[in-house]
C-alpha positions as CSV (number, residue, x, y, z in Angstrom):
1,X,-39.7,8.0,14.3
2,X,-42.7,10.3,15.0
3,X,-44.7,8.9,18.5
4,X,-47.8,7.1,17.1
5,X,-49.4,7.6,20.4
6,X,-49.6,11.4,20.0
7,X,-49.6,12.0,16.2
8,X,-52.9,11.0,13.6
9,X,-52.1,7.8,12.2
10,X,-52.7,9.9,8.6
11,X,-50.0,12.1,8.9
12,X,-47.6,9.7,9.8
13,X,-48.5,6.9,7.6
14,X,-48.7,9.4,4.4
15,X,-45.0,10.9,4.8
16,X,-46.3,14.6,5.9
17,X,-43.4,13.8,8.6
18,X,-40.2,13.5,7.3
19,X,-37.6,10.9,8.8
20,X,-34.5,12.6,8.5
21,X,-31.2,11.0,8.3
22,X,-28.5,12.4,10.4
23,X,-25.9,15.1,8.4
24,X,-23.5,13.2,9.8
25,X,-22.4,10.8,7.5
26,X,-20.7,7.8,8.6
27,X,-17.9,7.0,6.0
28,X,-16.7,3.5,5.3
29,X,-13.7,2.7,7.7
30,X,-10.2,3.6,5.6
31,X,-7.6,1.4,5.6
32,X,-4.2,3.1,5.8
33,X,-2.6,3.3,3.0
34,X,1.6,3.0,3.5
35,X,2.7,1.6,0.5
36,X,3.0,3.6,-2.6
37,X,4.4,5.8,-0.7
38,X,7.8,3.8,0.4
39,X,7.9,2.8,-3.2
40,X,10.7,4.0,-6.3
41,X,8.5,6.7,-7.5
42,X,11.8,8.0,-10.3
43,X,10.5,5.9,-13.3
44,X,7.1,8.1,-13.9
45,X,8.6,11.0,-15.8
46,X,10.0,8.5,-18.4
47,X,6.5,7.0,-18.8
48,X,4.3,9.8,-20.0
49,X,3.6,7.9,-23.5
50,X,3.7,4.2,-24.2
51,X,2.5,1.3,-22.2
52,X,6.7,-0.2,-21.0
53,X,9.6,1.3,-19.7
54,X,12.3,-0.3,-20.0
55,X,14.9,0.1,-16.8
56,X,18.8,-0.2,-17.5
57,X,20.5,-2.5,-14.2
58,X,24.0,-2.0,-13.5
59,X,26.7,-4.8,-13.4
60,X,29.1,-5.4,-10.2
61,X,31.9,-6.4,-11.3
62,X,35.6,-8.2,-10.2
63,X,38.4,-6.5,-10.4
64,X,41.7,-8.4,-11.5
65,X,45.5,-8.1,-11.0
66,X,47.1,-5.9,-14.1
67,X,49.2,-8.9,-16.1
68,X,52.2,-7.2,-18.1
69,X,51.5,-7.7,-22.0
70,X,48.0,-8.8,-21.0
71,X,44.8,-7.1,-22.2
72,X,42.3,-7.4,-19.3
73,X,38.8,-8.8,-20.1
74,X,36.4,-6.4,-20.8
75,X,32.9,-6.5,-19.4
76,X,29.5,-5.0,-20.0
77,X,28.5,-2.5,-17.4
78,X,24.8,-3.5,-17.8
79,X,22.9,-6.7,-17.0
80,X,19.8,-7.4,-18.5
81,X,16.9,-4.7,-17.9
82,X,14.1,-4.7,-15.8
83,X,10.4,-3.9,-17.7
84,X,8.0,-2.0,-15.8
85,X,4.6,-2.1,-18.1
86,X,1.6,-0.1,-17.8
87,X,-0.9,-2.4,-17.4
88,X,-3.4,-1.9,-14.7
89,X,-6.5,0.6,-15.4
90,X,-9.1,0.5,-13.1
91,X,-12.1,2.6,-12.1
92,X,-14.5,2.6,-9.7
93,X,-18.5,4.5,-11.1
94,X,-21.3,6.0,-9.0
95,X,-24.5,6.9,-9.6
96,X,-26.6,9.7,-7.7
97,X,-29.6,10.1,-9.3
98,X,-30.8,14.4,-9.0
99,X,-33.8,13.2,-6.7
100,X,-31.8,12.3,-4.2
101,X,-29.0,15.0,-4.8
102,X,-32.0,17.7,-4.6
103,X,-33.3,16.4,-1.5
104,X,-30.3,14.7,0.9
105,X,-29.6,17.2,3.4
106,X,-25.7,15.9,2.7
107,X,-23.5,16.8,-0.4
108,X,-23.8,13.2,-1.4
109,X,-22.2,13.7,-4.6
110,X,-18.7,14.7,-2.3
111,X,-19.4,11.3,-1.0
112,X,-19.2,9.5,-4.0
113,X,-16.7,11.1,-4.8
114,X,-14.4,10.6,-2.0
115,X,-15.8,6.3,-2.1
116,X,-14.6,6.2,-5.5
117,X,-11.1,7.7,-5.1
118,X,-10.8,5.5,-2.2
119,X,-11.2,1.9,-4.0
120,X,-8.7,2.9,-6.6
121,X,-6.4,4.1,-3.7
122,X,-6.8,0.7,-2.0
123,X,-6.6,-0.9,-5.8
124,X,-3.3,0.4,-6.3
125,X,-1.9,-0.3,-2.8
126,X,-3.2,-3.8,-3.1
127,X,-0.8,-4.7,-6.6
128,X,2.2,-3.7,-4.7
129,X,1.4,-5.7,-1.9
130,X,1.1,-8.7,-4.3
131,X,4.6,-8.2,-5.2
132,X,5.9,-9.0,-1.2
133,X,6.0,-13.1,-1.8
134,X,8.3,-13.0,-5.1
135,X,11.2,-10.9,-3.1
136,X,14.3,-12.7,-1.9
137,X,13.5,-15.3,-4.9
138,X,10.3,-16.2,-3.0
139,X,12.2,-17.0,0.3
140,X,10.3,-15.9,2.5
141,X,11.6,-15.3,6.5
142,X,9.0,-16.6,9.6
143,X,6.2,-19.3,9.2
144,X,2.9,-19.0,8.3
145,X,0.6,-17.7,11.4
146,X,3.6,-17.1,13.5
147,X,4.3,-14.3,14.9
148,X,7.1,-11.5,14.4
149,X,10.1,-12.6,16.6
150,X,12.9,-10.3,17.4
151,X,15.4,-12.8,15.9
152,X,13.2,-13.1,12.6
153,X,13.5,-8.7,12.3
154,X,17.4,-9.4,13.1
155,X,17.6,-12.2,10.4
156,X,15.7,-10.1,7.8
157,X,18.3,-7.2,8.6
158,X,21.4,-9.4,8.4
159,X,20.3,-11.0,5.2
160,X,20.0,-7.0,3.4
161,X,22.7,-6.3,5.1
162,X,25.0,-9.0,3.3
163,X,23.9,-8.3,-0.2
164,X,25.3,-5.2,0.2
165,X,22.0,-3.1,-0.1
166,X,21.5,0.4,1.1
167,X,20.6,0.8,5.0
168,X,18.8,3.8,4.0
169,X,14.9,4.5,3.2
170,X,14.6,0.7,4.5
171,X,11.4,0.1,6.2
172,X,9.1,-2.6,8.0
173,X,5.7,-3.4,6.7
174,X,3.0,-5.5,8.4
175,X,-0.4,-5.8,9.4
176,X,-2.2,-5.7,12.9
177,X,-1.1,-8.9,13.6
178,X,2.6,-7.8,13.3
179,X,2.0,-4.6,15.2
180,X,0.5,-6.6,18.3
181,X,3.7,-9.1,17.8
182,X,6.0,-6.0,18.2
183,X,4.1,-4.4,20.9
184,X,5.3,-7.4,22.9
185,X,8.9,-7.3,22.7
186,X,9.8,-5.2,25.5
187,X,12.6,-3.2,23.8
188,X,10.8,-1.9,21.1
189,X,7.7,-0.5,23.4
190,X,9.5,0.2,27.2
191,X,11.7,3.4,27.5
192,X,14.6,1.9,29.8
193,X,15.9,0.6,26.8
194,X,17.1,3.3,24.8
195,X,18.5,6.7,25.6
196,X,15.9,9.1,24.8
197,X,12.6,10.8,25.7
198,X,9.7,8.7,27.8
199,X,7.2,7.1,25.6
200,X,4.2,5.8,26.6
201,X,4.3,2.1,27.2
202,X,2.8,0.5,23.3
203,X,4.1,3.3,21.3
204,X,7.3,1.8,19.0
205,X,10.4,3.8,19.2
206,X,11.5,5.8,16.1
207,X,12.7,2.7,14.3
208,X,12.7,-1.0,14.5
209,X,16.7,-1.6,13.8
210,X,17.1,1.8,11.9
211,X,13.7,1.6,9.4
212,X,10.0,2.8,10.9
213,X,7.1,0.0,10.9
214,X,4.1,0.6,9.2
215,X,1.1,-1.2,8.9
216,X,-1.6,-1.7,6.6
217,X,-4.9,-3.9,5.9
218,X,-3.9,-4.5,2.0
219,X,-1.3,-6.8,2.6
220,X,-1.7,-10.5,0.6
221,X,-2.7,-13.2,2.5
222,X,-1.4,-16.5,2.0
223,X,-3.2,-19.0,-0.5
224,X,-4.4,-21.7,1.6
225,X,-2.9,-20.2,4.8
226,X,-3.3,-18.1,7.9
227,X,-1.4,-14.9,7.7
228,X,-0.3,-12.7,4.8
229,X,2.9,-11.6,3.3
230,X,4.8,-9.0,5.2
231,X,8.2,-7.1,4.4
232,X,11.4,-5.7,5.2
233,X,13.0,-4.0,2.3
234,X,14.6,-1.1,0.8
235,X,12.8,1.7,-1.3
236,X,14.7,0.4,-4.5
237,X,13.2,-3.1,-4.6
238,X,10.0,-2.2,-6.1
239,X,9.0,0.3,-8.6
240,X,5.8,2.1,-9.4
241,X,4.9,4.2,-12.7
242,X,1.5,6.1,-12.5
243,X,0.6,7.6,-15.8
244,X,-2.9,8.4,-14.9
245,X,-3.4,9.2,-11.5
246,X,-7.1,9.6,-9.8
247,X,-8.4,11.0,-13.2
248,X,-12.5,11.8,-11.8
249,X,-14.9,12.4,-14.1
250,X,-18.6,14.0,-13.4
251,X,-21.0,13.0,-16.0
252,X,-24.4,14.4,-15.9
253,X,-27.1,11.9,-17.7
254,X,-30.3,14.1,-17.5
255,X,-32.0,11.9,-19.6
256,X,-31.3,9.3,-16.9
257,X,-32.1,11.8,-14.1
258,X,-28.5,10.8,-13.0
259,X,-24.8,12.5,-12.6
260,X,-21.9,9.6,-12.7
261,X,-19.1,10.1,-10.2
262,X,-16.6,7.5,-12.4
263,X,-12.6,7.4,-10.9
264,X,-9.8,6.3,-12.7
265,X,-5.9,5.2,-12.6
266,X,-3.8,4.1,-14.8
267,X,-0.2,2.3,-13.7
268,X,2.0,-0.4,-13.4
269,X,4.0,-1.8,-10.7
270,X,7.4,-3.8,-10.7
271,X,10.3,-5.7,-9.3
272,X,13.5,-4.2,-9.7
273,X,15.6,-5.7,-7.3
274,X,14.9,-8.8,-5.9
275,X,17.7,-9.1,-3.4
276,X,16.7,-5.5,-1.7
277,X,13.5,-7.0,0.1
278,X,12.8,-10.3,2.8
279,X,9.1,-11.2,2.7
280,X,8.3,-12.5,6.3
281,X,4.9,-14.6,6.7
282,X,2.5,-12.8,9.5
283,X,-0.1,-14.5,12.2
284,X,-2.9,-13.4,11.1
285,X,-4.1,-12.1,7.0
């Protein structure tokens, strides 16, 4: 602000001095975004028309002692399917009218365009998130606004572990809350208690029982609760099908004086097997 003390109350009251904003713009704190990118990814290929895809499950079956002059019993290899439909479309418009795109000392147009991808990022994060709570049949491990206990992560192991599902591309995801549980249990932070290179005391080892924690601000919090819905699952549990993916479109509107920064996606999100993931309640949402 210009010293009124030392400059003609004319100029300054009549704009001849500009008040500048800084170049520096200040962008709006991200979250992280973990997510989509633990998630099945194999289905979008088959999705490039139509609005549901339609995924063939495998059967496990018994097998049974040969019985001379006995036909066995023939099964299906296939249980019923899994539908993964295209049904969310979402965008997220701004305007920045040529006045202020002529005279900001910022591209503020770049802005927009980085704010818009950025809601339909956290958009699309968010729907896979919602799907944490209906794993497991809805069983979900811990209690609401508890915190992350070593013997809740070991339970949450042992219960993937005896429905067979794959130990690989497993991995942890919470929110702050988690994070600060974890960063108090001593073997997962202090470097006396694996063979391996010093880490600073608060850093997490590679892996928390063989899968890397993540952590993210998207999660689902709990209706009428404290904390949200965590996970510990494998990558195969969920599925995600993008058929449009951060489509931006730049519309001038010079008879509005105006360009549109508009972003788009296009996608659905699924279940696909319910057994291959253990919600687990956090402390805080």
């Amino acid at each position: 602000m210009a010293l009124s003390g030392r400059i003609p109350s004319g100029l300054d009251a009549d704009k001849f001095i500009p008040k500048l904003y800084s170049r520096n713009v200040l962008m709006a704190l991200r979250n992280k975004f973990v997510v989509v990118a633990t998630i099945n990814h194999s289905y979008e290929p088959d999705i490039k028309k139509g609005d549901t895809l339609y995924i063939t499950q495998s059967q496990t079956g018994t097998a049974t002692e040969v019985t001379i002059g006995t036909e066995g019993v023939v099964d299906d290899p296939t249980t019923t399917n899994k539908t993964l439909t295209i049904d969310k479309y979402f965008e997220k418009p701004y305007a920045v009218d040529y006045m202020s795109r002529r005279q900001s000392q910022i591209n503020i147009v770049s802005v927009a365009e980085t704010e818009s991808a950025y809601a339909i990022t956290k958009k699309i994060e968010s729907t896979l998130c919602d799907l944490f709570q209906n794993l497991n049949g809805g069983t979900v491990r811990g209690a609401d606004g508890s915190a992350w206990t070593d013997n809740v992560l070991i339970a949450a192991v042992e219960e993937l572990d005896e429905a067979d599902v794959d130990e690989a591309q497993r991995v942890w995801i919470g929110d702050p809350s988690a994070k600060g549980d974890l960063q108090k249990i001593d073997k997962f932070v202090r470097s006396d208690y694996f063979a391996s290179d010093v880490i600073p005391t608060g850093a997490f080892r590679k892996d928390i029982y063989g899968a890397p924690f993540l952590f993210t601000n998207n999660l689902t919090a709990v209706s009428s609760g404290t904390g949200s819905y965590g996970v510990y699952m494998q990558r195969e549990a969920l599925a995600i099908a993008i058929q449009e993916n951060m489509q931006v479109d730049r519309v001038e509107q010079p008879l509005k004086h105006q360009i549109v920064i508009n972003t788009t996606a296009l996608w659905g999100v699924a279940e696909i097997r319910d057994l291959a993931g253990i919600p687990i309640y956090t402390r805080l949402a």
